[in-house]
C-alpha positions in Angstrom: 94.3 145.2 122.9 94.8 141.7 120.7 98.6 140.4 121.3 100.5 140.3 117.8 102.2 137.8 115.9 105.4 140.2 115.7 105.3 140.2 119.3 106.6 136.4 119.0 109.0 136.8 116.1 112.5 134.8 116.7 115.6 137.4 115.8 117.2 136.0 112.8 120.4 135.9 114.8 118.6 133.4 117.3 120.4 129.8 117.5 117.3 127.9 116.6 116.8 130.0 113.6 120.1 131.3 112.3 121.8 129.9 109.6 117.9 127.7 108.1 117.9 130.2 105.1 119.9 127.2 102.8 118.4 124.8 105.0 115.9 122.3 102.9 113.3 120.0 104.2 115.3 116.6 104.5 118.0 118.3 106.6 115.3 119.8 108.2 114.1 116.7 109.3 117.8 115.5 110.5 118.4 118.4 112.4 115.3 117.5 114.3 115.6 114.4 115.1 118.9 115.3 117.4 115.7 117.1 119.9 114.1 114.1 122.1 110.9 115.7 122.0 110.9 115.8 118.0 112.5 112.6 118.2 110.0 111.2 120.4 106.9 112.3 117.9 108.5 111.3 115.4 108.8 107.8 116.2 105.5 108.1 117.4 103.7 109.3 114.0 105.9 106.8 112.0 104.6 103.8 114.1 101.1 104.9 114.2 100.9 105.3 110.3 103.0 102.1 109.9 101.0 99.7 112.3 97.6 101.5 112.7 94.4 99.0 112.1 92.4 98.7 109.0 90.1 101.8 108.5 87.1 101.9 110.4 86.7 105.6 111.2 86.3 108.0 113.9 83.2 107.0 115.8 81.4 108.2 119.1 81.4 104.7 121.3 84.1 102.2 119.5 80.9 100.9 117.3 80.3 102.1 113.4 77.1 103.4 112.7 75.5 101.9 109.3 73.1 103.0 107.0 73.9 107.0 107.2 76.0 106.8 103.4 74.5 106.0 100.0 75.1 106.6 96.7 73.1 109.2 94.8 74.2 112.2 92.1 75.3 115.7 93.5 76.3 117.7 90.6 79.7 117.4 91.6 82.1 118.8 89.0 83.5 115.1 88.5 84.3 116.1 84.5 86.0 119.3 84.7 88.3 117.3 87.9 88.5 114.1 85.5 89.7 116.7 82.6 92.2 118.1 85.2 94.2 115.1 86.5 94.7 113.9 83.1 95.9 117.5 82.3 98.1 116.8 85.3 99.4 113.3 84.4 100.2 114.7 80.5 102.9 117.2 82.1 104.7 114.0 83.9 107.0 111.8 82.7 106.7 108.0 83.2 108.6 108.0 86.6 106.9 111.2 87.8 103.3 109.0 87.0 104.6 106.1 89.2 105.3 108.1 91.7 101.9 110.2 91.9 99.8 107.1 91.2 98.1 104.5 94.0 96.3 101.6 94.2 92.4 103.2 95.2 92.6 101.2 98.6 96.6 102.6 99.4 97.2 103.5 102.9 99.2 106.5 101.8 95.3 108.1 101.8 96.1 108.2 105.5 100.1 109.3 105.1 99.1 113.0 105.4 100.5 115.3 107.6 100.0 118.3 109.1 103.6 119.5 110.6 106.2 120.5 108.7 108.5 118.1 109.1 108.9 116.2 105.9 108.2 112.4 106.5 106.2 110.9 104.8 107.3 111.1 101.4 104.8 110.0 98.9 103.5 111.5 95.7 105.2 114.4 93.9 106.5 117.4 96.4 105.5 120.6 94.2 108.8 122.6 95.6 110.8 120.2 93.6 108.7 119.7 90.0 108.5 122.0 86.6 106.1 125.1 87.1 103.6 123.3 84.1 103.1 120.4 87.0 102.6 122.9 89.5 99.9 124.9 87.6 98.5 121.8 86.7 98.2 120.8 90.1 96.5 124.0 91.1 94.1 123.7 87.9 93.0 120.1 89.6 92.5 122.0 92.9 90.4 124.9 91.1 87.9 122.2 89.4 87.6 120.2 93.0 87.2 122.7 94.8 84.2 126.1 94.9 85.8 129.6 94.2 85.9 130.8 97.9 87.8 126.8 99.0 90.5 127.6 96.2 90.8 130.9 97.8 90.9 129.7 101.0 93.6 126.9 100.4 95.7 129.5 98.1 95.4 131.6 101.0 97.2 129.1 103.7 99.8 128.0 101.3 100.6 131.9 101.0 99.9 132.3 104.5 102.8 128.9 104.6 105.3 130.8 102.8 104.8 134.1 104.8 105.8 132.3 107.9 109.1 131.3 106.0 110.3 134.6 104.9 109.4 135.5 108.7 111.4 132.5 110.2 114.1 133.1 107.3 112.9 129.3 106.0 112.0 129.7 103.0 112.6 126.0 101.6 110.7 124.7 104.9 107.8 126.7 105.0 107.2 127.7 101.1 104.2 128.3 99.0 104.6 125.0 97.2 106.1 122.9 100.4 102.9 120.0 99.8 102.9 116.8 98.4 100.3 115.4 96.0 99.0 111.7 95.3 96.1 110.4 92.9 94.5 107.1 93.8 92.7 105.2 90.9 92.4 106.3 87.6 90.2 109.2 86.8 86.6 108.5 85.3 83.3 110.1 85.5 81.9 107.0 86.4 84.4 104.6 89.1 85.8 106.1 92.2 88.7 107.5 92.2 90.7 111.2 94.0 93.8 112.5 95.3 95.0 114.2 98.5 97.4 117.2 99.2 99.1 117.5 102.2 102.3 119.5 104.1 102.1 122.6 106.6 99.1 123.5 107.6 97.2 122.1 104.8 96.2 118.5 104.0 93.0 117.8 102.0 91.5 114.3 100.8 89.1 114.5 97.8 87.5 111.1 96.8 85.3 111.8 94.0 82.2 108.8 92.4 79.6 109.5 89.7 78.7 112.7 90.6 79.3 112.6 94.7 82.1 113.3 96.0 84.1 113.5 99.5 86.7 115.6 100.5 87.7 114.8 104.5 89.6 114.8 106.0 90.8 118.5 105.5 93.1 120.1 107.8 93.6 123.8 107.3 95.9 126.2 109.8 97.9 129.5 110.0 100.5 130.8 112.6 100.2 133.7 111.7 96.8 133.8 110.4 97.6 137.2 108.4 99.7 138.3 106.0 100.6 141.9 106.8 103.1 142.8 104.2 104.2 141.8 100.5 102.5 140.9 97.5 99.5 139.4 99.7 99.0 141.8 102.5 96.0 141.7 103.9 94.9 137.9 103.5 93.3 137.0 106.7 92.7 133.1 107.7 89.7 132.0 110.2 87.6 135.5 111.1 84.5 134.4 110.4 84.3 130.8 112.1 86.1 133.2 114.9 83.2 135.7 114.9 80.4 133.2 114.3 81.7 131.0 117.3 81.9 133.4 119.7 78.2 135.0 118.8 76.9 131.4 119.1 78.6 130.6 122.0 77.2 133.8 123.9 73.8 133.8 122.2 73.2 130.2 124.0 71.2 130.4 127.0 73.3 130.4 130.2 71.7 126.8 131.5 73.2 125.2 127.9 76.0 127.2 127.7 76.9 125.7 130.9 76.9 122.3 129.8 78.6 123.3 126.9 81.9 124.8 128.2 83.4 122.1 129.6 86.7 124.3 130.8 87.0 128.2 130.6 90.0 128.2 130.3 92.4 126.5 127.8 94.9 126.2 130.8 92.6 124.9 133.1 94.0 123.2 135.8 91.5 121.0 135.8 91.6 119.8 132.4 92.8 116.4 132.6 96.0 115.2 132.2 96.9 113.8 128.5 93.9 116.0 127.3 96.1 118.8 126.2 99.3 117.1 123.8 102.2 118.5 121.8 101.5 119.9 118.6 97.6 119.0 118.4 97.0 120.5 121.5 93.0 120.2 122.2 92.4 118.2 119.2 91.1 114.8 118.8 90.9 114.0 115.0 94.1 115.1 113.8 96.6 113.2 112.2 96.6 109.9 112.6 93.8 109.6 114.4 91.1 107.8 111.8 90.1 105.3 114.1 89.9 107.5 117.1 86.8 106.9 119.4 85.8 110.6 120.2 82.7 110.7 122.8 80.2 113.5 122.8 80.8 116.0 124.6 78.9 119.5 126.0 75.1 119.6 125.1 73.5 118.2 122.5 71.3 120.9 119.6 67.8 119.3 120.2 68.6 121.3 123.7 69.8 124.9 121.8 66.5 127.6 120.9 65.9 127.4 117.5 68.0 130.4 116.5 71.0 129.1 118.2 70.1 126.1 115.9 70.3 128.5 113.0 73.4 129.7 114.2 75.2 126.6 114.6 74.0 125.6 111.2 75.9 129.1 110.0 79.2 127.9 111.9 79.2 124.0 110.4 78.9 126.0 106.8 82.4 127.3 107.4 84.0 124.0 107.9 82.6 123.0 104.0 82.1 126.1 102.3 85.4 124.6 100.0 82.8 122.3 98.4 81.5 123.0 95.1 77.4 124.0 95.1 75.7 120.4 94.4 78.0 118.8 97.0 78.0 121.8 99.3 73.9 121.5 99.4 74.0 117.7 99.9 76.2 118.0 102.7 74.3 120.6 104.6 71.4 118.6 104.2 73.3 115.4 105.3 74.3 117.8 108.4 70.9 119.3 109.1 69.3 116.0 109.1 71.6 114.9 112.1 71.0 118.2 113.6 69.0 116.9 116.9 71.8 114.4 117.2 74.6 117.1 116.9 76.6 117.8 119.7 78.8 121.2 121.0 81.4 121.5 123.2 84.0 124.6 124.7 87.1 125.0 125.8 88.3 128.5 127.0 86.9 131.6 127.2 84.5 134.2 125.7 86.0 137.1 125.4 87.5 138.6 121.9 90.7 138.0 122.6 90.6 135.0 124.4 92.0 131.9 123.4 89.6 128.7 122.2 88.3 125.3 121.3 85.4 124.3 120.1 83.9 121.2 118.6 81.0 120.5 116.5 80.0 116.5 116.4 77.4 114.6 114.9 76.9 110.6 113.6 77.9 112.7 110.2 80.1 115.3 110.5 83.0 116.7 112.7 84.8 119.6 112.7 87.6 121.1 115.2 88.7 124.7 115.7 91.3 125.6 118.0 94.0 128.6 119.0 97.4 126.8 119.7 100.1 127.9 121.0 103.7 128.6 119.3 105.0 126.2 117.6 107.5 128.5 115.2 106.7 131.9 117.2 107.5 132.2 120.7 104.6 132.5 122.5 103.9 130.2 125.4 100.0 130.1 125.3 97.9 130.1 122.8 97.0 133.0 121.2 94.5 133.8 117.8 96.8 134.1 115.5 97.7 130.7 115.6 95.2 128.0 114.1 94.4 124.8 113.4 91.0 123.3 111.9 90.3 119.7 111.3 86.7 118.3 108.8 85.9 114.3 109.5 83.4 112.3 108.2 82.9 109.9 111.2 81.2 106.4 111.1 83.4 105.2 108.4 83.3 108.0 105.2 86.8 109.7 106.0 88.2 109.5 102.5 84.9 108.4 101.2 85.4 105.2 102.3 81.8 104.4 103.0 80.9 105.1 99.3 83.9 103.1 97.8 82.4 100.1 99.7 79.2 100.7 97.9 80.6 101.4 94.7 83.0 98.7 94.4 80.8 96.4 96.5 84.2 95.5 98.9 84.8 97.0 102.4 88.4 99.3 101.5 90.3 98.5 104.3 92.4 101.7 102.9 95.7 99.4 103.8 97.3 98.2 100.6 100.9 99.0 101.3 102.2 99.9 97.5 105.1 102.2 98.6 106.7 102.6 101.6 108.4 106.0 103.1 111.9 106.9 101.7 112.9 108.0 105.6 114.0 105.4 108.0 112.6 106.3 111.6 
């Protein structure tokens, strides 16, 4: 029988939680930065988004492949989103503007974060602005974004505040606990987007012409359902869960042996440093945008056509938030890199067991992975705690690639226009 999330619930009474009801995010922080292993990541994030290189990209050997990005029209909704952010920037006044608005090529595209813990302080935090702003903000999210990805993002910022009225921490984890920038000036016609970011959901959305980008996009849960109040029954990740493990044990046993490369997500064998705090198995997470990331597992040219189909069925997961034209493009962009689209395992097979998995090509890349606890208890990790992570290697995180070709520069993604209002 599956393990439960209540299992792993913290008393309200226990020291680490008790007393975090009045608690808001900047204490939050302080209190955590008395714990040297909080500390320690902490300093760690700060430097690496303070000091990290120009943007080059996640790539598979150090080297950036060219000639995989162009410009050309994909029916993206770029005038209903153009309509929306001014909709948004009417319902500010002039400081709230300054504040939400960046140079194009601002390194605050790469400030977001994925924890919690309230750092990097750019943009407009939605917890502490008018509900017009807020709806506003959601109305730019609905015209970016298909039906089922403004459901699915609704759902993990519900999901977010579920976990606070679990944890008793309701103005740490809360429904509106993101943070929300716009880069350029909207326009049907020059580049320009906007990222969102906080607990366990951080999307980048670079839109030009009538293409757009959204990556990265980080999306999590712990727990991955909500089984009471208003949105009981909301459910994160079943069907990149079910899909997974039907490819996985559909493969022939020759491939799936290349393919698992541990199975076991406590492996003793798994090498030291592989496994880290807070992103566990993952490689692309925050902070990482330069990251070299080697294939691993088999490559698809080696799968039997109907696993083909099938892992074709599990990348749609990973971009189903993308509206049709841009959704079509992009699985065309992935099926065209299919032969050169790699797989590889960690864990087991079984329903209930734990896993990683990672899907890799010279286009896209896209991590799943069962974490342990971070705010529940549990020491292993277990499926009803998430994480999921969309790249664009070679250079097109943030749509990079396609603001060099519309703007004819190379966007080093660097310009330092504000700095973070926390000292680390």
């Amino acid at each position: 029988m599956p393990d439960s999330f209540r299992n792993h619930l913290r008393p309200l009474d226990d020291p680490k939680i008790a007393g975090s009801r009045e608690v808001d995010a900047y204490e939050y922080v302080e209190r955590h930065r008395q714990w040297a292993p909080f500390a320690r990541a902490f300093a760690d994030w700060a430097e690496r988004f303070k000091t990290g290189s120009a943007f080059r990209g996640v790539t598979s050997n150090g080297q950036v492949q060219t000639g995989l990005y162009d410009l050309r029209p994909e029916a993206a909704p770029t005038a209903a989103m153009v309509d929306a952010a001014w909709a948004l920037l009417r319902t500010l006044n002039e400081a709230q503007c300054q504040t939400l608005k960046h140079p194009l090529n601002s390194r605050v595209w790469r400030a977001w974060m994925n924890p919690e813990f309230f750092l990097n302080r750019f943009g407009l935090r939605l917890d502490e602005v008018d509900e017009p702003v807020r709806e506003a903000v959601l109305e730019l999210l609905r015209a970016s974004f298909s039906e089922k990805g403004f459901t699915k993002i609704r759902h993990a910022m519900w999901t977010n505040a579920f976990l606070g009225d679990l944890t008793d921490k309701p103005r740490i984890f809360g429904e509106f606990s993101y943070n929300i920038n716009l880069f350029g000036e909207p326009s049907t016609t020059t580049p320009w987007g906007w990222n969102l970011y906080g607990h366990h959901v951080a999307v980048s959305v670079l839109v030009v012409g009538e293409q757009m980008v959204v990556s990265p996009v980080f999306l999590g849960a712990e727990p991955n359902l909500i089984d009471e109040g208003p949105h009981r029954g909301v459910q994160l990740f079943q069907a990149q869960d079910r899909l997974a493990l039907e490819f996985l044990r559909g493969l022939p046993a020759s491939v799936r042996d290349e393919v698992v490369l541990f199975a076991d997500k406590f492996d003793p064998a798994i090498p030291e440093g592989r496994i880290v705090f807070g992103d566990e198995a993952h490689l692309a997470g925050v902070f990482q945008d330069n990251r070299i990331i080697p294939y691993e597992g088999a490559p698809s040219i080696n799968f039997p056509d109907r696993s083909r189909v099938q892992l074709m069925d599990l990348a749609a997961q990973f971009v189903d938030h993308l509206p049709d034209g841009p959704l079509q493009a992009q699985l065309d962009r992935i099926r065209t890199y299919l032969d050169e689209t790699w797989f590889c395992w960690i864990g087991g097979a079984g329903d209930d067991d734990p896993f990683y998995f990672r899907i890799q090509s010279p286009v896209f890349l896209a991590e799943y992975e069962h974490h342990a606890g971070i705010v529940l208890t549990n020491q292993r990790p277990a499926k009803f705690h998430t994480h999921t992570i969309v790249r664009t290697p070679n250079g097109n995180d943030y749509g990079a690639a396609l603001i060099a070709l519309a703007t004819h520069k190379t966007p080093t993604l660097d310009e330092s226009d504000v700095a973070p209002t926390i000292s680390l």
